[in-house]
N, C-alpha and C positions, 0 to 999 in steps of 0.2 A: 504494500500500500504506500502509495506517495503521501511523502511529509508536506502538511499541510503548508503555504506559503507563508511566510512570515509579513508581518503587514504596517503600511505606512501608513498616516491619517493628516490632511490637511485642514487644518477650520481656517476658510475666508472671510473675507468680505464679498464688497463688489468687484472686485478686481478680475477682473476677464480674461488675460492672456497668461501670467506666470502657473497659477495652479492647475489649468489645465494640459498645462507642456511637460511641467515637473512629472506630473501622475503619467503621460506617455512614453514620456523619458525611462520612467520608473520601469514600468510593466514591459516596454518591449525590449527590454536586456537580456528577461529570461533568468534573472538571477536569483531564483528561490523568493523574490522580494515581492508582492504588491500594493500599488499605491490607490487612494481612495478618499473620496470627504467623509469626513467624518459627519456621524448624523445623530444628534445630542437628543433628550427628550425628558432630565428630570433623572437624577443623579443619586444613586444609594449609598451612604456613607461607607468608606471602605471597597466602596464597586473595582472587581476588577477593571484593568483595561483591556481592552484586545490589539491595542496595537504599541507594536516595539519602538515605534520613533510617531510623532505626529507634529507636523511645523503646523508654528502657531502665528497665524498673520493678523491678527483680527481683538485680540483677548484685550487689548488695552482699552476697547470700545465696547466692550461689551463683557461687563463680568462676571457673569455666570460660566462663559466660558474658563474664566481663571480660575475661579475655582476647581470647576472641572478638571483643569490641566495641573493643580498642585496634586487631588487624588490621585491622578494619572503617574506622577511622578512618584507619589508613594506606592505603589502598583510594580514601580519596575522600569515602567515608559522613560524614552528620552524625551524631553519636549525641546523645541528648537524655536525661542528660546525660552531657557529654562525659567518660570513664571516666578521663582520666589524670588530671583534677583533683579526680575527686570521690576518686579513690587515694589521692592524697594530703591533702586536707581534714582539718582535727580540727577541735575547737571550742577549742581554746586557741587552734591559729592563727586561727580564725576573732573570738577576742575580740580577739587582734594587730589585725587587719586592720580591723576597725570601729573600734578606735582609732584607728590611721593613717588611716583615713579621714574620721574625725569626727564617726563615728557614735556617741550615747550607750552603754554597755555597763556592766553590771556588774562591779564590780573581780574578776579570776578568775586564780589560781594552776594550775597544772598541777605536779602531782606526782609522785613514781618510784614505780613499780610498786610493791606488796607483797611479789607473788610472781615467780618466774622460770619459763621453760622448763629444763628439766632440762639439768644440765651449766655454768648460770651457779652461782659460788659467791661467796663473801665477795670474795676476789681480785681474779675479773672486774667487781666495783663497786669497785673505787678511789677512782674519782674522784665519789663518793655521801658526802656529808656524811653522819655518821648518831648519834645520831639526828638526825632533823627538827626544828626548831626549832616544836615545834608550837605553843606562843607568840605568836612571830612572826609565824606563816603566820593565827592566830583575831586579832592587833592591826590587819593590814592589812586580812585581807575583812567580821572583825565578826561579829557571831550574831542571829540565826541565818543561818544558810548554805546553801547548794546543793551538794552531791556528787555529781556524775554522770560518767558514760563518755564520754572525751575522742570515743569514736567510737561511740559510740550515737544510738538513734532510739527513735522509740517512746515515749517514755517509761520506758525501764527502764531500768532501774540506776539511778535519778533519787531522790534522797533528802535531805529536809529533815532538815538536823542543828540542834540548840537548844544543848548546848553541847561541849566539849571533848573528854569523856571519848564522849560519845556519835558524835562525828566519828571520832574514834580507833579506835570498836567499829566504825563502816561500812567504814572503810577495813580495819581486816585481814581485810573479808571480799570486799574486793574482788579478790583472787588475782590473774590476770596482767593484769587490765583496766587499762589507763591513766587514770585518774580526775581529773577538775580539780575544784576547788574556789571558790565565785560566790558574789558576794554575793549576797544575797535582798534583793528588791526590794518592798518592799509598795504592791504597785500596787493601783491604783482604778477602772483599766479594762484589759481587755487586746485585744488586736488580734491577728489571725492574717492574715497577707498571702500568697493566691495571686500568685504572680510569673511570669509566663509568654512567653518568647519575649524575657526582660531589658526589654521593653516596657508589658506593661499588668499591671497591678495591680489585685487586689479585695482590699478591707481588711475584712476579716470582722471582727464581736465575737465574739469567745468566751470559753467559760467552760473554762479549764483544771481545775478542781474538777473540774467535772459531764463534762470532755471533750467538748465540744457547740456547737456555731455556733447561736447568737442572729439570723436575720433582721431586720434593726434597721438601716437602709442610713445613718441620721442619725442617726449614734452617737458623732460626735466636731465638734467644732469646723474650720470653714475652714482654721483657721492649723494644727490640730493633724493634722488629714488631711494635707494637702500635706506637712508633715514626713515625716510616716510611708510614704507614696509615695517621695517622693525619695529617704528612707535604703533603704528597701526596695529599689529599683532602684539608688541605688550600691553596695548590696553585692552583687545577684546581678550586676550588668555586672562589677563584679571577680574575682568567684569564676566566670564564662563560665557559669553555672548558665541553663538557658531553663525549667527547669520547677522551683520549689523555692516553699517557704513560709517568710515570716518573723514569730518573734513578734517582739510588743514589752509589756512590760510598762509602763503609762503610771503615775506617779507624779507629781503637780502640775507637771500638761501636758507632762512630758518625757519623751518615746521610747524606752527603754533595749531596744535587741534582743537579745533571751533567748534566742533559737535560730534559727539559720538555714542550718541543714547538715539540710536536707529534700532532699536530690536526686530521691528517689521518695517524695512526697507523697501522705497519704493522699486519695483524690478516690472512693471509696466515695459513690454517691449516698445511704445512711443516714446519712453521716456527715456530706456538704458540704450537706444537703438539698436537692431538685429545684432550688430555686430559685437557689443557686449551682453545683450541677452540670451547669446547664446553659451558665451561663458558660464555665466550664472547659474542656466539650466540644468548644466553638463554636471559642472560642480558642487551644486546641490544634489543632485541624482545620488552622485560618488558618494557625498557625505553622508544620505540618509540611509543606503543600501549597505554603506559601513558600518552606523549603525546599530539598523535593525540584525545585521550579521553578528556583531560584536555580544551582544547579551548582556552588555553592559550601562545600567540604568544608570543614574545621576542622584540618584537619594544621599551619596557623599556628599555633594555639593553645598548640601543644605548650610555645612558647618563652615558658615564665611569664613568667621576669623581665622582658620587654620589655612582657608584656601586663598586669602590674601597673601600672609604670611610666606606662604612659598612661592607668591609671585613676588616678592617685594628683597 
C-alpha cells in the first residue's frame, strides 16, 4: 500500500496568482508532497493538524486564523511564518535587534499612544511623562523624519514629517496606533531583499517612489551585495522569519535596513515581475517540500530567549 502523501496547506487572502502557482509547483514534482488551501470551520482545543508545513499569508488580518496556526504549531506543523513571533514582532523591537546585531539602522524612537481604549484615563498613565519632550525626541532622530505604525505593513500609516509642528499634526491623528518615529535616510539606491527559507536571498532594486522592482540583476557593487545578503539573513535567522523581505536604504555604500517585519510579502506576479516571480515560486516549493520531508516541527522555537541568544 502506498504511503499516504504528506501534505502542504496555504491560508490566503485575495491574492490570485502566488498560491495558486506555489500549490502546482508543489504537486507536479511528484515528491511524496501535496499542496492545498486549507479549509478552516471552528477549531477543537488540542485538534490535530493534518498538514506538515502550511504558509501562512493572511493571519495578520484575520485572527482566528492565528490562532488556529499556534494549535497547529503545537501539533507538530511548520507554519511559514511561525505565528508566535510574528505576534509578537514590532519594528521598534525590530530597530533593537538590528542594533544588537550590527546591522546599520536608522536612529528610531517608539512613542505612547495618543489615544486609548475606552476606560484608560489620566490615572491609568502615571507613569507617562507628559508632555513629550518633543524637543528632544526632533534633537536625536533630526528632520526630516519617518512616522509610521510600530505594527504596520503596506505602506500605511507611513508619513514623511519636514518639521515639528507638522510631526505633532501626524501624530494626534494617529488614535490608538503605536507609532515610532526614524530617521530619514536619503538614500541613493535602494534594495528590497526576498528572504526565503532564512537561506537564499534575491536582492531586488526598487523604487519605493514608483513602488516597483527595476530588473537590473548588476545593481550594486561585490562588496556592497554581500553586505546586504548577510544583514538580510542575520536578521530573518533571528526573527525565525523563512518567508519575509528586507529593505535597505543605501546611502554612501552603507546598508541601513528600513523595514523588515514582511512576514507575508507581497509576491503578486505584477508586482515581483515574471522574472523574479518565478524565483520565488521555485524556492518556496524547495522550502516547503523540505519541510514537510524533514519531520521536523518548530514547537522549539517557542523558547525566544534561548533562540536569540544563539543568534547574537
Amino acid at each position: 500500500m502506498a504511503a499516504e502523501p504528506l501534505k502542504v496547506g496555504l491560508i490566503v487572502g485575495r491574492e490570485w496568482s502566488f498560491p495558486p502557482a506555489l500549490i502546482e509547483e508543489v504537486n507536479r514534482r511528484n515528491a511524496g508532497v501535496v499542496a492545498e488551501f486549507v479549509k478552516l470551520g471552528g477549531t477543537k482545543m488540542n485538534e490535530q493538524c493534518p498538514y506538515q508545513v502550511i504558509v501562512d499569508r493572511i493571519s495578520h488580518e484575520v485572527p482566528y486564523y492565528r490562532s488556529y496556526l499556534k494549535n497547529a504549531v503545537l501539533q507538530g506543523t511548520v507554519v511559514v511564518n511561525n505565528p508566535f513571533m510574528w505576534t509578537a514582532d514590532d519594528k521598534f523591537f525590530d530597530a533593537s535587534l538590528a542594533t544588537k546585531l550590527g546591522v546599520a539602522h536608522p536612529k528610531t524612537i517608539v512613542l505612547p499612544n495618543k489615544d486609548y481604549v475606552e476606560g484608560i484615563v489620566s490615572e491609568s498613565l502615571r507613569n507617562l511623562t507628559y508632555p513629550m519632550d518633543w524637543q528632544g525626541i526632533i534633537d536625536y532622530i533630526g528632520l526630516p523624519a519617518i512616522l509610521k505604525d510600530a505594527h504596520g505593513g503596506g505602506w500605511k500609516e507611513v508619513y514623511k514629517v519636514n518639521s515639528l509642528d507638522e510631526l505633532i499634526q501626524r501624530y494626534d491623528t494617529a488614535g490608538l496606533l503605536t507609532m515610532v518615529l526614524q530617521e530619514y535616510i536619503e538614500w541613493d539606491h535602494y534594495v528590497r531583499c526576498m528572504v526565503l527559507g532564512r537561506e537564499h536571498v534575491l536582492p531586488m532594486k526598487y523604487d519605493p517612489r514608483e513602488r516597483k522592482y527595476i530588473v537590473e540583476h548588476a545593481h550594486m557593487t561585490a562588496e556592497l551585495g554581500s553586505r546586504v545578503v548577510n544583514d538580510a539573513l542575520k536578521l530573518c535567522r533571528a526573527l525565525g522569519y523563512d518567508m519575509n523581505t528586507v529593505e535597505f536604504a543605501v546611502k554612501d555604500d552603507v546598508p541601513y535596513a528600513i523595514d523588515f517585519m514582511n512576514p507575508a510579502p507581497d509576491m503578486d506576479i505584477n508586482s515581483l515581475t515574471p522574472t523574479y516571480f518565478d524565483w520565488v515560486v521555485k524556492h518556496m516549493a524547495d522550502m516547503v517540500i523540505n519541510y514537510a520531508q524533514s519531520g521536523k516541527g518548530q514547537i522549539q522555537e517557542i523558547h525566544w530567549r534561548n533562540f536569540f541568544l544563539q543568534e547574537m
